[in-house]
C-alpha positions as CSV (number, residue, x, y, z in Angstrom):
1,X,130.2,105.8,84.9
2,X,132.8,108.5,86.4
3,X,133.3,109.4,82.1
4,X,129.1,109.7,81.5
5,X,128.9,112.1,85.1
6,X,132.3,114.3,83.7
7,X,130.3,114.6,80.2
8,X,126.9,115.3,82.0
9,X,128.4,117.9,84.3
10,X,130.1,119.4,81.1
11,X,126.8,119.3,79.3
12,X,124.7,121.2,82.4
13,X,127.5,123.8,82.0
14,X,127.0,124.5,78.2
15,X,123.3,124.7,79.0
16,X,123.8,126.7,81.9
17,X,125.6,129.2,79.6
18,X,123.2,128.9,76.9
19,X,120.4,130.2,79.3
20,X,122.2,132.4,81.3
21,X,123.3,134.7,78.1
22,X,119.9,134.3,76.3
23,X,117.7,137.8,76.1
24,X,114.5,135.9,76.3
25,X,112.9,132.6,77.4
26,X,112.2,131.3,73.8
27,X,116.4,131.8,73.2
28,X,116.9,130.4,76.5
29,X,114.7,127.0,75.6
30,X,116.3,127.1,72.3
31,X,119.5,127.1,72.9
32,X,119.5,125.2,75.8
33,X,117.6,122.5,74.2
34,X,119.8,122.7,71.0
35,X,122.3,121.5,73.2
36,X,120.6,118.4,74.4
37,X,119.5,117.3,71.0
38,X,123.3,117.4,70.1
39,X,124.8,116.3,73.1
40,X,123.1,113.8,73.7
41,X,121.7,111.8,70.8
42,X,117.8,112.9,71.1
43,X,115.8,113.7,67.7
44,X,112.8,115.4,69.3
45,X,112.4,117.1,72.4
46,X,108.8,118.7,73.7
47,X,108.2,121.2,76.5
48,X,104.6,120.9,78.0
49,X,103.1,123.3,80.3
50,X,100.0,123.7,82.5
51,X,98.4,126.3,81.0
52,X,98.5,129.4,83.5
53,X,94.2,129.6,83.2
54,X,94.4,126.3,85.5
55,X,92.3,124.2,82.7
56,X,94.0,121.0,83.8
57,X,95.7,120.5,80.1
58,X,98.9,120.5,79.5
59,X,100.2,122.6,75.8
60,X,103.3,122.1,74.1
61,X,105.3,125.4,75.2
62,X,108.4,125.2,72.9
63,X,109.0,121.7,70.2
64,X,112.2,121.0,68.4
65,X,110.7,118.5,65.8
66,X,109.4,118.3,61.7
67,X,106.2,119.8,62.3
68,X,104.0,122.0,64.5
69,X,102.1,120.2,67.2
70,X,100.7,123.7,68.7
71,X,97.0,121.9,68.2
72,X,98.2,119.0,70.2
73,X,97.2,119.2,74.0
74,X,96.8,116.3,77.1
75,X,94.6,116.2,79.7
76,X,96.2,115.7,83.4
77,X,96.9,112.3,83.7
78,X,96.1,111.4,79.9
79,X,98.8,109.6,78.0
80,X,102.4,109.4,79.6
81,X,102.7,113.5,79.4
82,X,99.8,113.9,81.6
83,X,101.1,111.1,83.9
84,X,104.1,112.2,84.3
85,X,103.2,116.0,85.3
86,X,100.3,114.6,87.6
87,X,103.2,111.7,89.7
88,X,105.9,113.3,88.9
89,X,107.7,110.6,88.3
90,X,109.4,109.8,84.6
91,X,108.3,106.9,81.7
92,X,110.5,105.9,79.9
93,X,110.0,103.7,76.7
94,X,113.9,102.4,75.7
95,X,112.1,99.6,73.0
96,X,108.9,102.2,72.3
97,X,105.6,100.2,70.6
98,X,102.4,101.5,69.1
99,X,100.3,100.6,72.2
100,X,102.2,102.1,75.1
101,X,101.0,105.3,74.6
102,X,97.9,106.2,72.5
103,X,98.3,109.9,73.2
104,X,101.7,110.2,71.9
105,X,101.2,107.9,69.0
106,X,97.8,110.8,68.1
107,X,100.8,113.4,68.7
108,X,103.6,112.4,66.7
109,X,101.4,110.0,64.1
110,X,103.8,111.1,61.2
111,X,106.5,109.5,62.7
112,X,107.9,105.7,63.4
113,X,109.1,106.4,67.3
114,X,111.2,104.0,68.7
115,X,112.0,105.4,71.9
116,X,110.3,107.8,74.6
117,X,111.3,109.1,77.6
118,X,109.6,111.7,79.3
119,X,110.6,113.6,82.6
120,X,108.6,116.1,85.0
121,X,109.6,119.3,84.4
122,X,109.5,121.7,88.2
123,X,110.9,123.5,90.7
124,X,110.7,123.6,94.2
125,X,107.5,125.2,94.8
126,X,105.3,124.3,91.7
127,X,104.7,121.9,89.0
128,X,105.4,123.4,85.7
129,X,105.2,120.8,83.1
130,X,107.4,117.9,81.6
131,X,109.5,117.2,78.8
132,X,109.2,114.7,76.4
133,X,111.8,113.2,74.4
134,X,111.2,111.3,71.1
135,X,113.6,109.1,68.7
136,X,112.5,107.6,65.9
137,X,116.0,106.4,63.8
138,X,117.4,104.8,67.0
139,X,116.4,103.3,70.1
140,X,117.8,105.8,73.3
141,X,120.9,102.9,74.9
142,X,120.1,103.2,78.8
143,X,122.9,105.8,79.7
144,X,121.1,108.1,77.0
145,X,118.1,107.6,78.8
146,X,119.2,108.3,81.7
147,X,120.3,112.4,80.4
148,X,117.0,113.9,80.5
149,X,117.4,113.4,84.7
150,X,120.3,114.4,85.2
151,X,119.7,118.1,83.0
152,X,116.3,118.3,83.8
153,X,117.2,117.6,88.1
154,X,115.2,114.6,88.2
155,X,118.2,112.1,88.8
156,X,116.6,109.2,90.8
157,X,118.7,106.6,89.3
158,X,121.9,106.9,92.3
């Protein structure tokens, strides 16, 4: 365990750079998330938002996967990305199947997912979204699974 904390501490700090030398927030999301999709074994990573009109649907802000899901949208509490903005509280899916989560299976229909996990994504004062995490040539092993807290300050699992 004291060799996965060193590498996610190590991993925070790349990020940490990535974002603190970006000119914009797309760079900033980009590079940051480059990171964890090479660090740390992911294949697809989403960022969903409340949109800012107060609609109650979360939109896919920034994607790193084959194809554009800007159509794609989920209701507060619809599917495991609206669940997990409206507990705030992560789902994670290590052996992912076709009926755990229509939504996400609408979403990403073009691909054979194998594992989820998806965390809230906020900060002290507001909600902002969640992040969603897909795999679809391996299964994520639990310590994998376990990343998207520790970057994204969700860590429950101590």
């Amino acid at each position: 365990m004291k060799n996965d904390a060193l590498k996610y501490y190590q991993i925070i700090n790349e990020i940490h750079i990535a974002v603190t030398n970006a000119k914009t927030l797309h760079d900033a999301l980009h590079n940051g998330l480059e990171i964890v999709v090479r660090e740390c074994n992911v294949e697809n990573v989403i960022v969903w938002y409340e949109d800012v009109k107060g609609d109650s649907v979360l939109h896919p802000y920034y994607w790193i996967c084959p194809f554009d899901i800007t159509s794609k949208a989920h209701k507060i509490n619809e599917g495991s990305v609206g669940r997990v903005y409206k507990n705030q509280e992560a789902e994670v899916y290590l052996s992912y199947s076709k009926g755990d989560d229509e939504c996400t299976n609408d979403d990403f229909n073009e691909l054979d997912i194998k594992s989820m996990v998806c965390v809230p994504l906020s900060n002290k004062y507001n909600r902002l979204g969640c992040v969603q995490f897909i795999n679809e040539r391996h299964s994520f092993t639990d310590e994998e699974a376990d990343m998207p807290y520790v970057v994204f300050g969700n860590d429950d699992s101590n």
